[in-house]
C-alpha positions as CSV (number, residue, x, y, z in Angstrom):
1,X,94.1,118.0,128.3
2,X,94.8,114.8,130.3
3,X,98.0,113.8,131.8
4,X,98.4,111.0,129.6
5,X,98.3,113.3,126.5
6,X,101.1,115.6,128.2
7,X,102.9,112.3,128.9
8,X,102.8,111.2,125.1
9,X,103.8,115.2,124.1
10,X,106.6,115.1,126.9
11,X,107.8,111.4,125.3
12,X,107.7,112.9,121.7
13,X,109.5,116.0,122.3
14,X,112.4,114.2,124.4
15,X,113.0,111.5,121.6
16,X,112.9,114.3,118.9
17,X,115.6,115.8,121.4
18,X,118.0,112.9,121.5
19,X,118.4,112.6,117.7
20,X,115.9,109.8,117.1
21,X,113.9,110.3,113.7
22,X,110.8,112.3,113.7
23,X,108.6,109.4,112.6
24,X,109.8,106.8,115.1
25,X,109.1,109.3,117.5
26,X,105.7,109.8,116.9
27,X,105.1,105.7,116.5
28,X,107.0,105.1,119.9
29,X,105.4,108.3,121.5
30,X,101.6,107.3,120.3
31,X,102.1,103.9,121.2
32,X,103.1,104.9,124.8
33,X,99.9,107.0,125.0
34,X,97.4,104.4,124.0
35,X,99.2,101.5,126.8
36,X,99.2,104.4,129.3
37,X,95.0,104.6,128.4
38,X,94.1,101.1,128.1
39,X,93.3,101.8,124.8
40,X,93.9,98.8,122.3
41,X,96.9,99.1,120.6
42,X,95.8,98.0,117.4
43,X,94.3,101.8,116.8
44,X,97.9,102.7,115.9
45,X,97.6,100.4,113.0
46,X,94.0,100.7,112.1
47,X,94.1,104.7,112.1
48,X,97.1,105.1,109.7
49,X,95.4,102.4,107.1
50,X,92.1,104.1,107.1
51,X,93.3,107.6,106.5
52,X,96.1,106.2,103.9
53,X,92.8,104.5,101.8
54,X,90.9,107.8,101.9
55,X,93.8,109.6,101.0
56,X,94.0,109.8,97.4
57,X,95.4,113.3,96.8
58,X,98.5,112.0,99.1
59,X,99.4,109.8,95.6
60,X,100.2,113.4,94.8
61,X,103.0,113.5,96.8
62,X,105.3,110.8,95.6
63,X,104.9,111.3,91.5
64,X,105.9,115.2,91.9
65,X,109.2,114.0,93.6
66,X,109.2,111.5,90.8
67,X,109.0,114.3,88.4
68,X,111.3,116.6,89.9
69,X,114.4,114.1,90.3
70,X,113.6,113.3,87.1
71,X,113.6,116.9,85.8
72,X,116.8,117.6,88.0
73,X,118.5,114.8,86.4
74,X,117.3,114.7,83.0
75,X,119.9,117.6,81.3
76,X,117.0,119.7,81.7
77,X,119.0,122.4,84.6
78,X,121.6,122.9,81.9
79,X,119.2,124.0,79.2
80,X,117.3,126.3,82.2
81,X,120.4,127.8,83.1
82,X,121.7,129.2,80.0
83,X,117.7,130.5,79.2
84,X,118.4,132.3,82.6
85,X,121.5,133.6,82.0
86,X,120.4,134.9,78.8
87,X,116.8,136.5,80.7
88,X,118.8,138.0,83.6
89,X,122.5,137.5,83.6
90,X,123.8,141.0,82.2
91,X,122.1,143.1,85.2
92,X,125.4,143.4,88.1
93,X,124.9,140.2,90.5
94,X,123.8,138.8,87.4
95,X,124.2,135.0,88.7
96,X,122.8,135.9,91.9
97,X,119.4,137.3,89.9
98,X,119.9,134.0,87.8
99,X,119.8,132.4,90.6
100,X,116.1,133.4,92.0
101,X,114.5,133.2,88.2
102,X,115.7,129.5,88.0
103,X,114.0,128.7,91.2
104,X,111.1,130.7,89.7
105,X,111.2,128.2,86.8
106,X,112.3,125.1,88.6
107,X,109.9,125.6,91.1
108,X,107.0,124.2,88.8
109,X,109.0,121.3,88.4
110,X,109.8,120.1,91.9
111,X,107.7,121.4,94.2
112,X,110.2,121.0,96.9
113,X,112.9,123.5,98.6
114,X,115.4,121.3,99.3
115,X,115.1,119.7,96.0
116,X,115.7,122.7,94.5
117,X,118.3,123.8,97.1
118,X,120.2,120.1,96.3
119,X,119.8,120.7,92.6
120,X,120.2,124.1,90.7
121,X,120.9,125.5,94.0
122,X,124.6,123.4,94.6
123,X,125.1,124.3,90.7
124,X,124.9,128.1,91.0
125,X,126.4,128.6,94.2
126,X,129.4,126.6,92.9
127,X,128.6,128.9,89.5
128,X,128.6,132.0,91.4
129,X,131.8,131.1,93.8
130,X,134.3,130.1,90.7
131,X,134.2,133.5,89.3
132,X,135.1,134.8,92.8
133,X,132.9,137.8,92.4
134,X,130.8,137.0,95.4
135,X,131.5,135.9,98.5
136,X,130.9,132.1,99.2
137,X,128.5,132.9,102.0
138,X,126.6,135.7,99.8
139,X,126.2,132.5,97.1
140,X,125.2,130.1,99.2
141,X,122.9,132.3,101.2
142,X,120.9,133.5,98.0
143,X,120.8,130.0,97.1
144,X,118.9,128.7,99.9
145,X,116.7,131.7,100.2
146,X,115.4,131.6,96.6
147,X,114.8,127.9,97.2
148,X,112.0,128.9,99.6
149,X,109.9,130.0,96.6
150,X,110.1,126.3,95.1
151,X,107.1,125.0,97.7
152,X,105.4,128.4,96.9
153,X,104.8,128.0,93.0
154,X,102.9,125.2,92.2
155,X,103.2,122.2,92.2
156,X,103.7,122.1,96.2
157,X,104.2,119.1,98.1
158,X,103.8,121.5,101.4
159,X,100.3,122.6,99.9
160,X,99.1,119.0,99.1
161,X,99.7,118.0,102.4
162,X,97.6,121.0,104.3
163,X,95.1,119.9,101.4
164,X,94.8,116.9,103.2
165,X,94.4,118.2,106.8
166,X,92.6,121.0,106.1
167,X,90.1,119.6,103.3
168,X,90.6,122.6,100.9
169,X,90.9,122.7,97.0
170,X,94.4,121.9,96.1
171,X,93.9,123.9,92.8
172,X,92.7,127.0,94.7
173,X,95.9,126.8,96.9
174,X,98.2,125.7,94.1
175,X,96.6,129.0,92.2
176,X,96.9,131.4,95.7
177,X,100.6,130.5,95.5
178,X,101.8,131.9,92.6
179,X,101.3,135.5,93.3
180,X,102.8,135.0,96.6
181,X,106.1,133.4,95.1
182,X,106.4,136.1,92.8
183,X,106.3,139.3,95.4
184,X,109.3,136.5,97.2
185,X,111.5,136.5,94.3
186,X,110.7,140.4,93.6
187,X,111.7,140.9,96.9
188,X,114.4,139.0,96.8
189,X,116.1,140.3,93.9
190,X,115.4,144.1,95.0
191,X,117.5,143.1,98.1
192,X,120.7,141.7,95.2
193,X,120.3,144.8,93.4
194,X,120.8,147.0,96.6
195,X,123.7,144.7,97.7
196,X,125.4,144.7,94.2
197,X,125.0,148.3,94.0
198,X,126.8,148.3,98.0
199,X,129.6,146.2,97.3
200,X,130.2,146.8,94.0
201,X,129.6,144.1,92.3
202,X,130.7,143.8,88.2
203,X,128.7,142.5,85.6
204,X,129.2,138.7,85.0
205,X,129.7,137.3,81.4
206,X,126.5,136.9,80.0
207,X,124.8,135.1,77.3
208,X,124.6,137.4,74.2
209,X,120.8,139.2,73.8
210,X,121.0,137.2,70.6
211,X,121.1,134.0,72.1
212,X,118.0,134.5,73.7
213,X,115.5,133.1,71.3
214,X,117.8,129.7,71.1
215,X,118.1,129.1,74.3
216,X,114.3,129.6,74.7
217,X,113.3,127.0,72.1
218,X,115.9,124.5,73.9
219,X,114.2,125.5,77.6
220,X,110.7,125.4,76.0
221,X,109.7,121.6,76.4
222,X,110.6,121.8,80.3
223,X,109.2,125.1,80.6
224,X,106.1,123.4,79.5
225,X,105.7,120.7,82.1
226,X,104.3,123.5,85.0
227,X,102.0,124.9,81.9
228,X,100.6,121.5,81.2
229,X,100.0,120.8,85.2
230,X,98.0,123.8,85.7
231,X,96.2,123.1,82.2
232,X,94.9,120.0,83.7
233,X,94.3,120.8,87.1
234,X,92.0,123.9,86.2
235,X,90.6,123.4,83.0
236,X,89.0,120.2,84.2
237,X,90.4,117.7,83.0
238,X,92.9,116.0,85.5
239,X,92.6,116.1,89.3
240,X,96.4,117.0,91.3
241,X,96.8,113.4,91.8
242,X,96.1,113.2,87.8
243,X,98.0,115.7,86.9
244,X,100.9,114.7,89.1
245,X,101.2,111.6,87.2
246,X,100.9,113.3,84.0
247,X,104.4,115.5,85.1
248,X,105.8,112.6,86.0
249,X,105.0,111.3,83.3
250,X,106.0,113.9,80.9
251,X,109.3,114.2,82.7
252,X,110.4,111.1,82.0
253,X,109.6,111.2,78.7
254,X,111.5,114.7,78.3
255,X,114.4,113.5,79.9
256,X,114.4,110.0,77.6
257,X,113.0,111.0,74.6
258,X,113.5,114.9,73.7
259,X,117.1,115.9,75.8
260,X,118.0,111.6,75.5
261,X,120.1,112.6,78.8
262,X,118.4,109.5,80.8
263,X,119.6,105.5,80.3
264,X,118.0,103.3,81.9
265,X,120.4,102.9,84.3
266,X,119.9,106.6,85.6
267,X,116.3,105.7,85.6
268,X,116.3,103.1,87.3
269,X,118.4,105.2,89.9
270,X,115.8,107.9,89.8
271,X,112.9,106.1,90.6
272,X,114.7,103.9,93.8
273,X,115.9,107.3,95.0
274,X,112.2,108.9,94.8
275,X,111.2,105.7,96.6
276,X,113.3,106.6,99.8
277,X,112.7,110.1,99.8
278,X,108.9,108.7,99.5
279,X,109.3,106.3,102.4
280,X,110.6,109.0,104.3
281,X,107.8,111.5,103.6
282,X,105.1,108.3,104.3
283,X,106.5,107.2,107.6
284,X,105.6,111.1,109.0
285,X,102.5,110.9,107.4
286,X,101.7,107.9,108.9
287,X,102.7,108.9,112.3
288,X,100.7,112.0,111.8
289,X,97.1,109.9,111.0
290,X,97.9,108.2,114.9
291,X,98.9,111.5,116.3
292,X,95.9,113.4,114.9
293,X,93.6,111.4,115.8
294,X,95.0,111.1,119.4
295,X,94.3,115.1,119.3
296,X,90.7,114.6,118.6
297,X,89.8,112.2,120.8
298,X,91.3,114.8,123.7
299,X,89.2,117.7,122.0
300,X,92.3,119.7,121.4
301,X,91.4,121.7,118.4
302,X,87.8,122.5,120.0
303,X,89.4,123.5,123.6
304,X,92.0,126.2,121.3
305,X,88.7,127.5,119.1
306,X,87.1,127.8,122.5
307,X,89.5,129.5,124.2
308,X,89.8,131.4,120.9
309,X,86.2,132.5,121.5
310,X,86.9,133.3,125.2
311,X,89.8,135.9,124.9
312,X,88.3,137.8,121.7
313,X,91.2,137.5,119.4
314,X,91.0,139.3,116.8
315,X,91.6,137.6,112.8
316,X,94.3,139.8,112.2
317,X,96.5,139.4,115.9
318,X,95.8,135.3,115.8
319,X,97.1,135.3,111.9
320,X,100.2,137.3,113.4
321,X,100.4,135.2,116.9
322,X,100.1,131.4,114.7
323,X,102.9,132.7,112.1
324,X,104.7,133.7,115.2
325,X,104.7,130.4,116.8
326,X,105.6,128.8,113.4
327,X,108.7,130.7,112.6
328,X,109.7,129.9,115.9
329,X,109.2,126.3,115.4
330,X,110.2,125.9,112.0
331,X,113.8,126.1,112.7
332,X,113.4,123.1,114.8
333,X,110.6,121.1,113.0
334,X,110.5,120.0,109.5
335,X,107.5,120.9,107.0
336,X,105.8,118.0,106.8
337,X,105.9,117.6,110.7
338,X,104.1,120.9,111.2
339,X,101.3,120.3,108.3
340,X,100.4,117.2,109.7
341,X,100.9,117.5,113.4
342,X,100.5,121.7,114.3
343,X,98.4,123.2,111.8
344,X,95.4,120.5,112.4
345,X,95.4,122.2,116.1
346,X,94.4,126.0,114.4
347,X,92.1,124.7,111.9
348,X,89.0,125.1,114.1
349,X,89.9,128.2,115.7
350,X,90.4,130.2,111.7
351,X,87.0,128.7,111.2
352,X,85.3,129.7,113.7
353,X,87.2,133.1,113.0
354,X,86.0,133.7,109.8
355,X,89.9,133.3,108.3
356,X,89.8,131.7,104.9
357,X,91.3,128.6,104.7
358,X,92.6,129.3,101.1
359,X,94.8,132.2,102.4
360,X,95.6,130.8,105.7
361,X,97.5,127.9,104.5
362,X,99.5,129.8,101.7
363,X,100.6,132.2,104.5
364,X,101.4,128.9,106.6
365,X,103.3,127.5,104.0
366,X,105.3,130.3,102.9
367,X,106.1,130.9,107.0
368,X,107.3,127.3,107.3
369,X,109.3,128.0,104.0
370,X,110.9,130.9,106.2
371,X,111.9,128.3,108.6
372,X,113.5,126.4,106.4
373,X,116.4,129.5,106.6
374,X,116.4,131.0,109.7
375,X,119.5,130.7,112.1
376,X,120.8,129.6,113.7
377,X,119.2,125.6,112.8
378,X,117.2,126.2,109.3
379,X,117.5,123.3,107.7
380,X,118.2,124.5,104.1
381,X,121.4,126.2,105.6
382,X,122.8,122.7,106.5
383,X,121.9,121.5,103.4
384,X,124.2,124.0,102.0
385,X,126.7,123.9,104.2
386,X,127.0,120.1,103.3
387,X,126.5,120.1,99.4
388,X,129.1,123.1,99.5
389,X,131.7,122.6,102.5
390,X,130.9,126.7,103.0
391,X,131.1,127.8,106.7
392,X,127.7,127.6,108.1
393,X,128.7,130.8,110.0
394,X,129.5,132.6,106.8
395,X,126.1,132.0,105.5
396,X,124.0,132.5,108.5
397,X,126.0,136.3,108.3
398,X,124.7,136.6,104.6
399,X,121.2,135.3,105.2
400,X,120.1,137.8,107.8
401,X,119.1,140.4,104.7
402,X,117.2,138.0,102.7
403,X,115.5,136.3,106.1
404,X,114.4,140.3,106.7
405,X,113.3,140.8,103.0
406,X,110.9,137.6,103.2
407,X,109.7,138.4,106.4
408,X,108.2,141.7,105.2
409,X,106.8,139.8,101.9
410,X,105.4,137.1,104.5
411,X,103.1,140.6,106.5
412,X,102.1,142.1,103.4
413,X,100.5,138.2,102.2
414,X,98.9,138.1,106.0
415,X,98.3,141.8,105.4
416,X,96.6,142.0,102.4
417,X,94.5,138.6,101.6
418,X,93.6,139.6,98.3
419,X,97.6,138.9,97.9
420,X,96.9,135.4,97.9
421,X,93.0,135.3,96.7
422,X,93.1,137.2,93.9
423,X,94.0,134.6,91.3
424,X,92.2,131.9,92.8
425,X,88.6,133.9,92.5
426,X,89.5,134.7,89.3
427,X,88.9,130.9,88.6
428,X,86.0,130.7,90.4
429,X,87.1,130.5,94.2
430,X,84.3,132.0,96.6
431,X,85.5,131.4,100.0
């Protein structure tokens, strides 16, 4: 590791530090590196064009936030919400249980957790606090920890990004996700149950037993869009870029078509707003391509497999050790920056390990998901605090349970593989 790559590390880290945007600090901080080399600057340039060409999964990316705004917007959350009230909402905490099963549901739309935190999250919490049977912390906490699971269940932006870094079978880790976001919302809902059983909690009004089959046939058409996704992806006839466009496109046609809840002008709205939050998303990438290849060229991932190799780690201790190190830094560092950026750097040293790639980066992903909520600087708890105006303090006190209960759902997926692999080798998956 040479001085100048501690310099460009040291220059990164300080303008993360003073406020200035992730990607500009990896441009300005990768820039500084290749002067302080003599290297010619036009690498920066050349890199990020090269990868973006051979990147065609990343086209992924921007149609499933296409599809998800479009899906949050298009009266879809409405018709989802009474279906889950009608599933779930009679057991006590019954809001709170609706709560997890929409992120269950809305998590094969969006395939991100703050989109789903922004969305049906702000609706229930403000759902769950206007009956004042819960506490505004207790609502708002739930509500960003069942958003983890949305990155979990495919689709996953998160999992098409390590697709790209770690050049493994987006199907096989959209498939190795599902079981994994169920145990989270089981686990999740076990930990409501106890709590409304604690405090008490009374039965919310619920959607008569004999609404149920109405409110399914309204729900049905979205319901469909994750079905159709996985259809295409593994019975062959869409790659996930294909199939991302076909949600997309199937969203908008829901939400113009089948629920008429989208005018043009929306749409128009909805497609400049996926835009930014693409440009945003891009502009990490991008500074990602310069930084990873900055990391090869100082043997970086080789020198951490080798001294791997030299201290006799075993799988199981560098599974727990990496996961460590992530939870630490994912209340600092947002997802995409640790795909793109971190997990290249333990890539070679899992391989050379024997730990399978498949399972590796679903247990990555749900880990940075973790992040995403722990105090006291988890993003998704700022995200409520903002969409809500709810204390930040109150819902860090209310998260600390469902932090714990995901946490021991996160060892039993590094635990127990098959966890993870199960579903995946039942399609075929023999890594």
């Amino acid at each position: 590791m040479s001085a100048s790559f501690v310099f460009m590390l040291a220059a990164f880290f300080g303008l993360a530090a003073i406020g200035m945007p992730i990607a500009y600090a990896m441009f300005v901080a990768a820039i500084g590196y290749l002067f302080v080399t003599g290297k010619d600057v036009g690498l920066f340039s050349e890199q990020i064009l090269n990868n973006l060409v051979d990147s065609f999964v990343l086209l992924a990316v921007p149609l499933f936030i296409l599809a998800a705004n479009l899906m949050n917007a298009g009266g879809v959350s409405e018709r989802m919400l009474l279906f889950c009230q009608a599933l779930v909402g009679r057991f006590r905490g019954g809001l709170a249980h609706v709560n997890v099963v929409a992120s269950i549901i809305f998590a094969g739309m969006s395939g991100s957790a703050i989109a789903d935190a922004a969305g049906v999250g702000k609706l229930l919490t403000e759902m769950m606090v206007k009956t004042k049977r819960y506490t505004p912390g207790f609502a708002a906490a739930i509500s960003a920890a069942s958003s983890t699971i949305g990155p979990i269940i495919p689709p996953s932006i998160p999992m098409v990004l390590y697709a790209l870094v770690s050049d493994t079978s987006v199907g096989y880790l959209f498939l190795g996700g599902i079981i994994p976001g169920l145990i989270m919302a089981a686990a999740l809902m076990g930990a409501i149950a106890w709590v409304a059983r604690k405090r008490d909690f009374p039965r919310d009004d619920t959607v008569p037993i004999r609404e149920l089959p109405r409110a399914t046939v309204q729900a049905f058409p979205a319901l469909m869009l994750p079905v159709i996704l996985l259809y295409g992806i593994y019975g062959g006839a869409a790659t996930p870029t294909e199939a991302a466009s076909l949600a997309a496109l199937y969203a908008l046609l829901l939400a113009g078509l089948v629920y008429r809840s989208l005018t043009i002008k929306e749409g128009f709205r909805l497609f400049a707003e996926s835009a930014r939050s693409t440009t945003v998303v891009a502009l990490i990438i991008a500074g990602a391509f310069i930084f990873n290849y900055i990391v090869a060229s100082e043997n970086i991932p080789q020198l951490v497999a080798g001294w791997m190799r030299g201290v006799d780690v075993h799988p199981l201790v560098f599974l727990l050790l990496v996961n460590l190190l992530f939870l630490a830094l994912g209340c600092l560092f947002d997802a995409t920056t640790m795909l793109l950026v971190l997990v290249p750097l333990f890539l070679p040293a899992a391989r050379e390990m024997g730990i399978d790639l498949v399972h590796f980066g679903v247990v990555i992903v749900v880990n940075i998901m973790l992040g995403l909520v722990t105090p006291p600087y988890g993003v998704l708890l700022f995200v409520m605090n903002g969409l809500t105006g709810i204390p930040l303090r109150d819902i860090i006190r209310e998260m600390w349970l469902f932090l714990f209960i995901l946490l021991a759902a996160l060892l039993l997926m590094i635990l127990v593989p098959e966890t993870v692999l199960w579903l995946p080798r039942q399609f075929g998956y023999t890594g």
